[in-house]
C-alpha positions as CSV (number, residue, x, y, z in Angstrom):
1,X,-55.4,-37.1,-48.9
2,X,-52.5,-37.9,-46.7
3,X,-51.9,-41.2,-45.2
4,X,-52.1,-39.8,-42.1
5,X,-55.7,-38.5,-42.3
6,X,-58.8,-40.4,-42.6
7,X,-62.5,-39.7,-43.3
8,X,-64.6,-39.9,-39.9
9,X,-67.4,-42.2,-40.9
10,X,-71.2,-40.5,-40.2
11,X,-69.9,-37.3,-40.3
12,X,-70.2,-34.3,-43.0
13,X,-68.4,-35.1,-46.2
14,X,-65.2,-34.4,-47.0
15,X,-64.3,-34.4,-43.4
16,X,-60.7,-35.5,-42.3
17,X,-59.0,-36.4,-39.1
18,X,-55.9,-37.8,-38.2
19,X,-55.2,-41.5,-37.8
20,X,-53.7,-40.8,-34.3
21,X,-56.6,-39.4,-33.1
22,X,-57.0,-40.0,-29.3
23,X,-59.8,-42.5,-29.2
24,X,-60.9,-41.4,-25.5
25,X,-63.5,-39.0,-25.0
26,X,-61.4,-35.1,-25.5
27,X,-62.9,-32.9,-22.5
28,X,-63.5,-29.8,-24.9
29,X,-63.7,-29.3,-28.8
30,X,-62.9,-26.2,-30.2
31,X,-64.7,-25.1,-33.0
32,X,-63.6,-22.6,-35.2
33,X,-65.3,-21.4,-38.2
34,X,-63.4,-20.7,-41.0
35,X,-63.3,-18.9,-44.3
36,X,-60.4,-17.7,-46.4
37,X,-58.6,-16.6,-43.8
38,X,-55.6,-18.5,-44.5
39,X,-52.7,-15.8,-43.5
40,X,-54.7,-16.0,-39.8
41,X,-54.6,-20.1,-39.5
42,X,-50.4,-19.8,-38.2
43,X,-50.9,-18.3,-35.4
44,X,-55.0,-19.6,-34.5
45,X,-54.1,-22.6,-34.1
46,X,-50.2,-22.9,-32.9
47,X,-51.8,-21.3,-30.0
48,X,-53.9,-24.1,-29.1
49,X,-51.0,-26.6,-30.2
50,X,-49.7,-24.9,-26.7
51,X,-52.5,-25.4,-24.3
52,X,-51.6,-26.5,-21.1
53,X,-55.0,-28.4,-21.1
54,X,-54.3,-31.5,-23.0
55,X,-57.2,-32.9,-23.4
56,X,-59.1,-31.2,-26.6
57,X,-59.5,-31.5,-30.2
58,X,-59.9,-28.5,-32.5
59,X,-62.6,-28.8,-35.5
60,X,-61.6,-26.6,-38.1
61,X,-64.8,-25.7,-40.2
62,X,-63.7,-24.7,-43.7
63,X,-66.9,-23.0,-45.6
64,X,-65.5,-23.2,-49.2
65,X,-62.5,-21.1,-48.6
66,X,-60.4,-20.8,-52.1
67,X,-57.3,-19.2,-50.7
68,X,-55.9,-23.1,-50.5
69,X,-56.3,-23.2,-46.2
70,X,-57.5,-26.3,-46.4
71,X,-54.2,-28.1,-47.9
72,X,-52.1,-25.8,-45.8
73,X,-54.1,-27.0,-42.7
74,X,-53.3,-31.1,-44.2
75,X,-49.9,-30.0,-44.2
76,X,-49.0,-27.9,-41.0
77,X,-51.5,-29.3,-38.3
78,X,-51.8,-32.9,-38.9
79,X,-53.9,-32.9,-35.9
80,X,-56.5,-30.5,-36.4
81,X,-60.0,-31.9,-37.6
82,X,-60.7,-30.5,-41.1
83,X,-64.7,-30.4,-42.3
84,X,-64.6,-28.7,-45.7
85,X,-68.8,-27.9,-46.0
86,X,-67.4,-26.9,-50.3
87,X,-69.9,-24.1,-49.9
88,X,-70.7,-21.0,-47.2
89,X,-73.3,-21.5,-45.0
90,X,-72.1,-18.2,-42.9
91,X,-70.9,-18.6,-39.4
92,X,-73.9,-20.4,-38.0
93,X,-73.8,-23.1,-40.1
94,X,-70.3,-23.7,-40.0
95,X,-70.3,-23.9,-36.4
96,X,-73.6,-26.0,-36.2
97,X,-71.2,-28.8,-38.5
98,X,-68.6,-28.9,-36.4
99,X,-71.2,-28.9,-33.4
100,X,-72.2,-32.0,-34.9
101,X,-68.8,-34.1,-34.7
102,X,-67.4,-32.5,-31.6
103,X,-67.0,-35.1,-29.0
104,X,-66.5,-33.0,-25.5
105,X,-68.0,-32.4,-22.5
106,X,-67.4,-28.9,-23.3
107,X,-67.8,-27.1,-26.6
108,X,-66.0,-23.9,-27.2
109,X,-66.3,-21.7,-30.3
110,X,-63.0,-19.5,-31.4
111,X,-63.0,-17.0,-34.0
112,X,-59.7,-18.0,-36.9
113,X,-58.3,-14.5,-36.2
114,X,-57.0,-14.8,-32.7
115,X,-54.6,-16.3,-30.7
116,X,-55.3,-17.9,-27.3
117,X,-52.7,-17.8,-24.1
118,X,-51.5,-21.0,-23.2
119,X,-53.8,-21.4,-20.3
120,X,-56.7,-20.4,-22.3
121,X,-58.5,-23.4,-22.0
122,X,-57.4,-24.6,-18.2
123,X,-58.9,-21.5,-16.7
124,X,-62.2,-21.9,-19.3
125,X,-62.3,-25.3,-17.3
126,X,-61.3,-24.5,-14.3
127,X,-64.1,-21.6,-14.2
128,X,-66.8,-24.6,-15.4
129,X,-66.1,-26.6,-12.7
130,X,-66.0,-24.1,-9.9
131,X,-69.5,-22.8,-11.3
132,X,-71.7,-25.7,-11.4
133,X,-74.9,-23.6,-12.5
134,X,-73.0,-21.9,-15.3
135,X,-73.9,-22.9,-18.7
136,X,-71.3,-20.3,-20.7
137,X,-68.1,-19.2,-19.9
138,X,-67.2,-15.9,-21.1
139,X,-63.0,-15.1,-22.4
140,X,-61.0,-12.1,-21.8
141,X,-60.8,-10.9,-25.5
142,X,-58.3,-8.3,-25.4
143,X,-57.3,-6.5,-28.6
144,X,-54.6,-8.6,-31.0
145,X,-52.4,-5.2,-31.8
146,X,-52.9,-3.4,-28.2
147,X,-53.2,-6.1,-25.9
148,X,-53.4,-3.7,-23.2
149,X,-57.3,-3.2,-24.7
150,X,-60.5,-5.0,-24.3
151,X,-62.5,-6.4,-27.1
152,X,-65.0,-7.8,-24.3
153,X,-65.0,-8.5,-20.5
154,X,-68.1,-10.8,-21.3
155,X,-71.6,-9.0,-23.2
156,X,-74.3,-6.9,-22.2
157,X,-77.8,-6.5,-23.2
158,X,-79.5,-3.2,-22.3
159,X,-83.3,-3.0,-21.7
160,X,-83.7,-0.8,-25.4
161,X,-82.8,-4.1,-27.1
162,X,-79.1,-3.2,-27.9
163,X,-76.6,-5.3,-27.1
164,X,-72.8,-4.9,-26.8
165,X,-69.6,-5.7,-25.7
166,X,-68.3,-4.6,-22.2
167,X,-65.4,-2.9,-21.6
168,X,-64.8,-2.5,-25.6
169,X,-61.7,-0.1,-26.6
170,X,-61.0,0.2,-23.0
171,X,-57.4,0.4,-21.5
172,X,-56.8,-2.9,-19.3
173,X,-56.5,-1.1,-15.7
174,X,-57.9,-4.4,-14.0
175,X,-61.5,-2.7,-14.3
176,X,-62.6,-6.5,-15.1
177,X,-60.2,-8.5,-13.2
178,X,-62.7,-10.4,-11.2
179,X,-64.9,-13.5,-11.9
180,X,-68.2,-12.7,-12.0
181,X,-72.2,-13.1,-13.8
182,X,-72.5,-11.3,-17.6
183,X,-75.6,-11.4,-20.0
184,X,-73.4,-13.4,-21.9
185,X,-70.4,-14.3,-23.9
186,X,-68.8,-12.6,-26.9
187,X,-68.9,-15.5,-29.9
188,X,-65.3,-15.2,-30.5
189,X,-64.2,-16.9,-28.1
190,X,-66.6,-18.2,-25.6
191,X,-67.5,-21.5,-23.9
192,X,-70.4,-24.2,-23.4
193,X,-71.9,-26.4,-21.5
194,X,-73.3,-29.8,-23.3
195,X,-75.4,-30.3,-20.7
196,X,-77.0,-26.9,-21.1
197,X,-76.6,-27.5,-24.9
198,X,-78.6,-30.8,-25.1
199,X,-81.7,-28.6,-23.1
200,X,-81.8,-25.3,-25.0
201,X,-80.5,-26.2,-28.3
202,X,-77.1,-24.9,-30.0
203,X,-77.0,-21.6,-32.2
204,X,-79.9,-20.6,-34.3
205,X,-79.3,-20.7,-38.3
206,X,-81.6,-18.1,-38.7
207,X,-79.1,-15.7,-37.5
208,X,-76.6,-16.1,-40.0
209,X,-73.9,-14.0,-39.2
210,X,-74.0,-11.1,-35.6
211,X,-76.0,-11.7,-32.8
212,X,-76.3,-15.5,-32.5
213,X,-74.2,-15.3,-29.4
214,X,-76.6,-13.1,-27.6
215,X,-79.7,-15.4,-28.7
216,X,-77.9,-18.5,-27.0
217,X,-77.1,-16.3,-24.1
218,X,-80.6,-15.1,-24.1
219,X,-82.2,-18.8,-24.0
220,X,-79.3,-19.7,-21.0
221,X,-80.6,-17.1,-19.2
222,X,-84.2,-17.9,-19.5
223,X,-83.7,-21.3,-18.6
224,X,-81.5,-20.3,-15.4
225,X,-78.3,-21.3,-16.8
226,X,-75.8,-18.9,-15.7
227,X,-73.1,-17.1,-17.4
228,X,-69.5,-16.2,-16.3
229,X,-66.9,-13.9,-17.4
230,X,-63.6,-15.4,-16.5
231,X,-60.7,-13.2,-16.6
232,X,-58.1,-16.0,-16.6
233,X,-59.3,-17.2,-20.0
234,X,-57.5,-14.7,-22.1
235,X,-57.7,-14.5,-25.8
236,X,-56.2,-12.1,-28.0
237,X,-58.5,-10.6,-31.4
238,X,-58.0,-9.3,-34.7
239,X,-61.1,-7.2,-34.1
240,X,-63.0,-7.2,-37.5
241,X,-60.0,-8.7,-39.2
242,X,-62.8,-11.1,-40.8
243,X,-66.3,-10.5,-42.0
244,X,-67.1,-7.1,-44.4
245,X,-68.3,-4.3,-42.6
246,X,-71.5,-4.1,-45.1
247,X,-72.5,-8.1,-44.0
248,X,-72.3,-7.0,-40.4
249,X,-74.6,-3.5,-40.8
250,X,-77.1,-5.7,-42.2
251,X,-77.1,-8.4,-40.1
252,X,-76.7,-6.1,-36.8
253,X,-80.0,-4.3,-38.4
254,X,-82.0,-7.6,-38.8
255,X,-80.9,-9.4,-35.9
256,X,-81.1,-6.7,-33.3
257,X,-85.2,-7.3,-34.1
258,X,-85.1,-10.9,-34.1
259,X,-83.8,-11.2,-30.5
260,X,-86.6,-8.9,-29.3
261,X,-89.5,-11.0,-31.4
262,X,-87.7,-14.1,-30.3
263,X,-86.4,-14.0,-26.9
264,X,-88.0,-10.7,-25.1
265,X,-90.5,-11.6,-22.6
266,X,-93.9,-10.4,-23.4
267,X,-93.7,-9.0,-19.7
268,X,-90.9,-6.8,-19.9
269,X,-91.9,-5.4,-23.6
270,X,-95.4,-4.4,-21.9
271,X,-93.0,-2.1,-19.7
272,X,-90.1,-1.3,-21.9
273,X,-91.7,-1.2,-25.4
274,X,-91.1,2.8,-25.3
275,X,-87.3,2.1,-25.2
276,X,-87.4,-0.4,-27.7
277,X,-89.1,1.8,-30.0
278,X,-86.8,5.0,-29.4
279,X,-83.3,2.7,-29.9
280,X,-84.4,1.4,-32.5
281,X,-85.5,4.8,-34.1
282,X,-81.8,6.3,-33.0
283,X,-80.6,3.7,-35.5
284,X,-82.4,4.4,-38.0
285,X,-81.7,8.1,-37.7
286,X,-78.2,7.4,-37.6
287,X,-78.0,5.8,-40.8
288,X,-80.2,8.5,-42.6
289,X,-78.1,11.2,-41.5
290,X,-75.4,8.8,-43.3
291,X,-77.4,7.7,-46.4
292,X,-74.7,8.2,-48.9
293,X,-72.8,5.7,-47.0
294,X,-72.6,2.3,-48.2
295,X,-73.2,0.2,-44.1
296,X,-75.5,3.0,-43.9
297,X,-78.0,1.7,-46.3
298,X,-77.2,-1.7,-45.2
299,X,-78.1,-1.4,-41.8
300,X,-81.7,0.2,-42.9
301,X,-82.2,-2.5,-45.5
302,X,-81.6,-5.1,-42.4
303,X,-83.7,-3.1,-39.7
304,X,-86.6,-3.1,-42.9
305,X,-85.9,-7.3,-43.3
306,X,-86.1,-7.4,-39.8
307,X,-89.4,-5.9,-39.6
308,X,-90.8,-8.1,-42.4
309,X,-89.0,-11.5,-40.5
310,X,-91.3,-11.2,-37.3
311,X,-93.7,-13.9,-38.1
312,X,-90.8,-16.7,-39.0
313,X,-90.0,-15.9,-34.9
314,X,-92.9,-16.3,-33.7
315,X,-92.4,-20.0,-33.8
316,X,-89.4,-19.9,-32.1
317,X,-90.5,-17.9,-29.7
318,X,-93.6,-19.8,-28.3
319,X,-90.9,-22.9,-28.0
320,X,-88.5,-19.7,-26.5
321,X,-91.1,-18.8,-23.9
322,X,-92.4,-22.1,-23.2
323,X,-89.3,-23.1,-21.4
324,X,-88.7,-20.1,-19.5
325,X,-88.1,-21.0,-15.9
326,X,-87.1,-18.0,-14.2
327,X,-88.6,-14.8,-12.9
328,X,-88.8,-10.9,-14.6
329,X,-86.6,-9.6,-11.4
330,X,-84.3,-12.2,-12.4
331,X,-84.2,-11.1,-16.2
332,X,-83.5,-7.4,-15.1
333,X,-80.6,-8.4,-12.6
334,X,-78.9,-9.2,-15.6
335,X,-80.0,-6.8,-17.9
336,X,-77.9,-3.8,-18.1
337,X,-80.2,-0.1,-17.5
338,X,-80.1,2.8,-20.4
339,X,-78.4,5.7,-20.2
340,X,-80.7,8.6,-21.6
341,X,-78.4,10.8,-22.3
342,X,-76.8,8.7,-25.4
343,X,-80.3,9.1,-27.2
344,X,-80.7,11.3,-29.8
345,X,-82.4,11.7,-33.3
């Protein structure tokens, strides 16, 4: 190890900071979650080298990566926070590590393929303080290779149980140029409040990998936490430049269920069960029509573990439910309608 670095006593093993290390408390932590995505690291993090926000630390989560990022991280950022977990616990339980060390008053997760404007983190701080009943901040994610595209303008969650990404593939026109309340916040770049954190819990380890963003969101909103899509915060993507296209069909499959058996209020599934039951069967269709395709298969085998994973919910949910503190009208101002006329199958 370099003489620069030391290990940060109570915290995970093999975990290495540097001896210059600001001892005051850093206002946010960025937590990125890594795994051999080496050739992405350059650009990740000299972006938040140039942060006009000063006062952060960055927690680089390494889950067993053997494409030798974690020596090239010792060697180029000095600075950066290295916890190397030796083994992959998927994107939930990297981020739950670094959840563990990170010392600020805000707590941001970043995805290693992207590259953040310099006033990234000023206007994700800017937004907190201006929004006192916000409990996520929501980025700009605009597309890495035509940054004149959205990834997300914050996320949606329909009635039917699907959830999504607004604005995605859309030409930047200003459409989403305005500040304003989402379901909740894409996972590649989003934004938490400890406070709402140390009430409702971080993200779920069940999940895995897809969808653990919208459970947090989900238990912000029930709680009456808000969420807010800043258009200031702008961050730039590598959509899907990590994670196999096979891992996410079957975790979008499973995970789409486990929101509804976790988070959906008993009250709304009394009056939207139909929808439920007919998005879910559109999926399925899709991927029979497409059987000889590899995600295809994937996705049914998650939908079919998804079905068989109610009853480890339920728990979760009674504790889910229990805290609820707001209203159904409430829940549906924020839920997003379905348009009909996409179904089929």
């Amino acid at each position: 190890m370099p003489s620069q670095c030391r290990h940060l006593a109570g915290a995970a093993a093999n975990t290495t900071v540097p001896d210059n290390r600001d001892s005051r408390q850093p206002l946010v932590s960025v937590i990125i979650p890594h795994w051999n995505g080496k050739p992405h690291l350059q650009t990740c993090l000299t972006s938040l080298q140039r942060q006009t926000l000063l006062q952060h630390e960055v927690i680089l989560v390494d889950n067993g990566s053997t494409d030798g990022s974690q020596d090239f991280v010792r060697d180029r950022f000095r600075q950066i926070i290295l916890l190397e977990l030796g083994r992959n616990l998927g994107f939930t339980g990297a981020c739950n590590a670094g959840y563990r060390v990170a010392r600020g008053e805000f707590v941001v997760l970043l995805n290693n393929d992207t590259e953040a404007d310099p006033r990234w983190l000023e206007a994700v701080v800017d937004s907190f303080r201006r929004n006192a009943s916000a409990g996520i901040i929501a980025s700009k994610l605009l597309l890495f290779d035509r940054r004149d595209h959205f990834h997300a303008a914050g996320d949606f969650y329909r009635v039917d149980g699907i959830p999504g990404n607004r604005g995605v593939w859309q030409l930047d026109v200003g459409q989403y140029d305005v500040e304003e309340e989402v379901f909740g916040a894409c996972g590649a770049a989003a934004a938490y409040r400890r406070q709402m954190l140390d009430e409702i819990g971080f993200l779920d380890d069940t999940f895995y990998f897809s969808c653990e963003d919208v459970d947090l969101a989900w238990r912000a909103q029930l709680s009456g936490w808000k969420v807010i899509y800043a258009p200031q915060a702008v961050v730039y993507h590598k959509l899907k430049a990590t994670g196999g296209s096979l891992t996410g069909s079957y975790f979008d499959g499973r995970n789409f269920l486990y929101l509804i058996w976790k988070n959906y209020p008993s009250s709304l599934l009394r009056c939207y069960w139909r929808q439920l039951l007919k998005a879910q069967w559109c999926i399925s269709h899709d991927a029979l029509v497409s059987w000889r395709g590899n995600a295809a298969r994937a996705r049914l085998r998650g939908q079919l573990a998804g079905i068989c994973g109610i009853g480890r919910m339920l728990s979760r949910r009674r504790r889910v439910q229990a805290d609820r503190r707001v209203s159904d009208a409430y829940l549906m101002q924020r839920l997003t309608a379905v348009d009909v006329s996409s179904w089929h199958g």
